[in-house]
Phi, psi and omega in degrees: 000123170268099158319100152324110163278122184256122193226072185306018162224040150317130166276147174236108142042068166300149180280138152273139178274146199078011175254147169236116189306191192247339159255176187064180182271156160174159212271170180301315184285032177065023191271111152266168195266126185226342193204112174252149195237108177230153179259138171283326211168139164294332172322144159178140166291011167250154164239031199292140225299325173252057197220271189258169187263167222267317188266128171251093193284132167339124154301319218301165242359024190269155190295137192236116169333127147268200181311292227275337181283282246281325185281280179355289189283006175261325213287325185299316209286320163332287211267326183293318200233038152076358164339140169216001196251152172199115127286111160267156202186182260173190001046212142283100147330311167336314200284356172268095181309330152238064178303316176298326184314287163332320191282326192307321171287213158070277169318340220257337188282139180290147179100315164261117210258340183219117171258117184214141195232123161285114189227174168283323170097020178303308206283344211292341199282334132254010166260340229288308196273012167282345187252014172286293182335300172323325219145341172292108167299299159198172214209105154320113170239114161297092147265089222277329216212116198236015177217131181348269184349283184289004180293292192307300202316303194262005188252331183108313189257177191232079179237001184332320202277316186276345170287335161312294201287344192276332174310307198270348177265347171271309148344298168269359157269011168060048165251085179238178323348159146230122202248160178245134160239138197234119142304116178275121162236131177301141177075348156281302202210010204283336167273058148237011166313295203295324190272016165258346180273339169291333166302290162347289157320276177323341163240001166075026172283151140262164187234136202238102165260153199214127190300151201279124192260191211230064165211171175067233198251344177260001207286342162294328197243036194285308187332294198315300204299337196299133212220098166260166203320329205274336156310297172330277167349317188283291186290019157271342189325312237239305191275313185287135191234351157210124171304099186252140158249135182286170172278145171322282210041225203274003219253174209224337179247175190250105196258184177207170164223131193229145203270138160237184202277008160267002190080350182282181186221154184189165187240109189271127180263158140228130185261126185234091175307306205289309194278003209145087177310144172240057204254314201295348202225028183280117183230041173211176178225146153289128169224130154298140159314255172055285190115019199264152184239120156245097180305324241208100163315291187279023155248153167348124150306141186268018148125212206237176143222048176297299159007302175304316209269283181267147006274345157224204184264096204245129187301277182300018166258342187273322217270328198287276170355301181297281187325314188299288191315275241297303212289341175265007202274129171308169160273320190247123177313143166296186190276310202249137191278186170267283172312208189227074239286327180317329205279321189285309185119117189250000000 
């Protein structure tokens, strides 16, 4: 049996500081912008525990992209500073009614080569193969669990069985890759590793567990809850029986490809902010249904850029805007997040 060696103060894709390419964004330590992670809506039919806060306050009238902003800020970022990446995220996406719409502009832009999206995966049983069509590429399901119970205790709902099928309608709409992401929290999920991986395996899925960060509804009690990869590892010990490790690069989780003690193969990640940071090889940015800028998941948003946006389109007011965040980005994330991840997107 071959083992990974974990050596959490491995550098990932160092940045050098004070170098800038010479097209695109990029922060004072020379990390360029490559990827937006943008949110649609705060909305999501979940409540999960380490997600959202118990008290929800009404969005309605709060300012929101629409479609045509939303088309607007990627094709500049695309054709001015070279974007080539789009995550939608959430909340839920789903939960935006002119989603297919979005996704369909959006594909539509030169440049932009991978439109991918995170979801709870409610709406997939019927959607799935209309945002293939649009234009979707691949696709994130969030899944903690595979047994019934804890699925409601950490999801709020008693849906498994329809996040299955919604699973399998992403399968069969040809949206791939499809990663599973499991927040591991000790005393929730923390055993449901090894039977997401066999799941995983059995459907020709990856499966991405990420580590619990010290924001949002559990960062008082983050001590108790926290599960880091070396742990994760331990409780795969017995079903993973060999370990390939893939290349990083810019990808946030530290993936491997693996044999399990059945002869299947399946391919595994861990995103670990906390126990081994990737803050050195970090190429995207956060913008909120909002308009709100985020350099940084676990740090402060750097103000907004609706300004930019409305009542018309001003380039050089999105560039000024861009700068101020990225030139304001640590080298390194803080320990304790700032937000709430439905409101950033994560």
């Amino acid at each position: 049996m071959r083992l990974p060696v974990l050596d959490p103060t491995r550098p990932v894709v160092p940045a050098r500081s004070g170098s800038r390419p010479e097209r695109g964004l990029a922060d004072s330590y020379g990390r360029g912008v490559g990827y937006l992670r943008l949110s649609l809506t705060k909305a999501c039919a979940m409540r999960c525990t380490y997600c959202r806060p118990e008290r929800i306050t009404s969005t309605r009238g709060e300012p929101m992209l629409d479609v045509d902003e939303i088309e607007t800020l990627i094709r500049f970022l695309a054709e001015r500073h070279g974007l080539s990446k789009v995550r939608l995220t959430g909340g839920d996406p789903t939960s935006r009614r002119e989603l297919t719409e979005i996704i369909a502009r959006i594909a539509s832009i030169p440049g932009i080569h991978d439109v991918a999206m995170t979801t709870n995966g409610l709406t997939l049983e019927r959607r799935a193969k209309e945002y293939a069509a649009a234009g979707l590429q691949r696709i994130n399901i969030s899944l903690d669990t595979l047994d019934p119970e804890r699925f409601a205790q950490l999801t709020g709902v008693d849906e498994l069985q329809r996040v299955l099928r919604g699973l399998d309608a992403a399968i069969e709409a040809g949206l791939g890759p499809i990663r599973l992401n499991s927040v591991v929290v000790k005393g929730q999920n923390e055993f449901d590793l090894p039977s997401l991986v066999r799941f995983a395996a059995q459907r020709g899925l990856e499966a991405r567990f990420i580590e619990l960060m010290p924001m949002g509804p559990l960062a008082s009690v983050w001590r108790e809850r926290y599960v880091p990869e070396a742990r994760m590892h331990e409780i795969l010990r017995q079903t993973v029986v060999d370990w390939q490790p893939l290349h990083q690069g810019h990808d946030a989780a530290r993936r491997y490809r693996v044999m399990l003690d059945d002869g299947a193969e399946t391919i595994i990640g861990f995103i670990t902010p906390m126990s081994c940071n990737f803050c050195a090889a970090c190429n995207r940015i956060r913008i909120a249904a909002d308009g709100t800028f985020y350099p940084c998941l676990m740090d402060r948003p750097i103000g907004t850029i609706l300004p930019a946006l409305r009542p018309g389109f001003d380039r050089e007011l999105l560039d000024a805007i861009l700068k101020r965040g990225l030139d304001g980005k640590r080298e390194e994330h803080p320990h304790d997040g700032y937000g709430v991840m439905t409101h950033i997107g994560g």
